[in-house]
N, C-alpha and C positions, 0 to 999 in steps of 0.2 A: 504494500500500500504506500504512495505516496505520503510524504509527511505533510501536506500543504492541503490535505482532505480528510485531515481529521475533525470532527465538529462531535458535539452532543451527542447528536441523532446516530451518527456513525457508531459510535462507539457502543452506546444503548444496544443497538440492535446485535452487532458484534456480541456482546456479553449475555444477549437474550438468545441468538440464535445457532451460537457458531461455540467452539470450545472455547473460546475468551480469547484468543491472539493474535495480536495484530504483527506482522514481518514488514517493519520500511526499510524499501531500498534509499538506504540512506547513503551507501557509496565511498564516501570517505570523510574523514575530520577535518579537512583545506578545504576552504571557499574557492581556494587559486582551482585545486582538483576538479571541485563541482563548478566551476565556469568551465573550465575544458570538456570535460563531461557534459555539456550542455544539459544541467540535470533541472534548472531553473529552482534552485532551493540555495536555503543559507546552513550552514552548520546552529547555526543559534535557532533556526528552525525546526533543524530536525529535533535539538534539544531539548524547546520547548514541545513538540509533539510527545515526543519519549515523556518526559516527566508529567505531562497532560493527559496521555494512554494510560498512564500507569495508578495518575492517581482518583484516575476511572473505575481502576479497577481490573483493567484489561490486562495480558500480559503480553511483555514487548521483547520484540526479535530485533535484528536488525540484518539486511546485509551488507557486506563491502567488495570491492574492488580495489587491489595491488597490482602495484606495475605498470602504471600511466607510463610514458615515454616522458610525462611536461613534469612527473612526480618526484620532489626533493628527497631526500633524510628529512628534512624541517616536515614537509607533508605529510610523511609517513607517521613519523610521532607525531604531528596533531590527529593521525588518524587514530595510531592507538590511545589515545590520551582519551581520547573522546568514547572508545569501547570502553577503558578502565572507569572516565568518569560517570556514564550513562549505567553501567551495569546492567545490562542487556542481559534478561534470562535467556536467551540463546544467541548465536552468533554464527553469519554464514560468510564465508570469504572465497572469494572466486580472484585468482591470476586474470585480468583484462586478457580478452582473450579477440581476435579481429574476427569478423564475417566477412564475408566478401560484400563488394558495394556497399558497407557502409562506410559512415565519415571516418572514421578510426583506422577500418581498413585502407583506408585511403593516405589515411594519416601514416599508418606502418608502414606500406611500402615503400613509402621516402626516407626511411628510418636505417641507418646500418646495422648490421649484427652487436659492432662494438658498443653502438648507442641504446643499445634496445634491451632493456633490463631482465629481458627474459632470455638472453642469451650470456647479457654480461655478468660474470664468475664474482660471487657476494666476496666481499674481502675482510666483512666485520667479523662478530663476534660466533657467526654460524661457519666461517669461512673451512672449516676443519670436515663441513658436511658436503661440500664441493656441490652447492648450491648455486643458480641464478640469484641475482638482488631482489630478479621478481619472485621467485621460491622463497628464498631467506625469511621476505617479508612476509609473504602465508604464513608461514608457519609459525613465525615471533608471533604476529597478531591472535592466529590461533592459541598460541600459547598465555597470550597475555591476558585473549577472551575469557577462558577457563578458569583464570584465577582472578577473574575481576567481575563476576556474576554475584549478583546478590547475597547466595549463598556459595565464597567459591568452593573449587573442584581442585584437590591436588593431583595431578596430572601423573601417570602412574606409567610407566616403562612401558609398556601396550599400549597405551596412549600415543604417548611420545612417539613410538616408532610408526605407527597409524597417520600421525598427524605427518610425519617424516615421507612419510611413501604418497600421501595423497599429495603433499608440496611437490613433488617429484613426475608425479603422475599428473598435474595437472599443467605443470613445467612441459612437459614433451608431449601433449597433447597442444600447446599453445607455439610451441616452436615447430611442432609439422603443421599445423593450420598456416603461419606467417611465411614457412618457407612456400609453400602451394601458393599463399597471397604475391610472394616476391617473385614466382616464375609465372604466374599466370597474369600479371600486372596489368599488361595492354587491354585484358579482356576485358578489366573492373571499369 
């Protein structure tokens, strides 16, 4: 659900007729992010949605997207600041990932291997995992989801390696989509 159509009524009926939850695709915690995104929301909006769902009554998800091509360090940690501050009883995170003919894809195929985060090798604190930047950052974020939920979750060695293989597998599902987007270009 958009964050920009929550009202009364919405919510009401959510909590009368549905199992009580609301999932905004809320994107990321950078305003810079959500203008590239063309998502037409503020971070302070998603906020106040979140804290207005919640104290409805409703229970609140949210998703995100890592790995913009325009996306800093600075962006990233406002993204996760923003999972840690909200405390989202649940948390979805997807690698930005191209379609063909969209603006994104359009966007990535002007993009290098060297420049494009989901090819370029994390050098931080995951660097030992031989991870993309755009991996690296699933999986902090998952990580930090986990432990910043209402009630947290400490994250258990089957966890970890689960959250580990989905970064990974979502990683080379997003670098063979980009490579097809880079050889089939002319056609988009």
């Amino acid at each position: 659900m958009r964050v920009d159509y929550v009202n009364e009524e919405v919510l009401e009926a959510i909590r009368r007729y549905t199992m009580g939850w609301v999932f905004f695709g809320i994107e990321s915690g950078s305003n810079s992010i959500l203008k590239h995104m063309h998502k037409g929301i503020s971070i302070e909006k998603a906020m106040d949605a979140v804290e207005y769902t919640r104290s409805q009554g409703v229970h609140v998800a949210g998703s995100f997207i890592v790995g913009h091509p325009s996306e800093t360090e600075k962006d990233y940690v406002l993204t996760r600041d923003f999972v840690e501050d909200a405390m989202l009883e649940d948390v979805f995170v997807s690698i930005i990932e191209p379609i063909p003919s969209t603006r994104f894809a359009n966007l990535i195929s002007d993009i290098s291997e060297e420049d494009n985060p989901s090819f370029k090798p994390h050098t931080g604190q995951y660097s030992t995992l031989k991870l993309s930047e755009s991996e690296a950052r699933f999986f902090d974020l998952m990580l930090n989801a986990e432990t910043s939920k209402p009630v947290p979750r400490i994250v258990t060695n089957q966890q970890y390696d689960a959250l580990l293989n989905i970064a990974r597998s979502q990683g080379e599902d997003v670098r063979a989509v980009t490579r097809l987007i880079w050889k089939y270009k002319k056609l988009f």
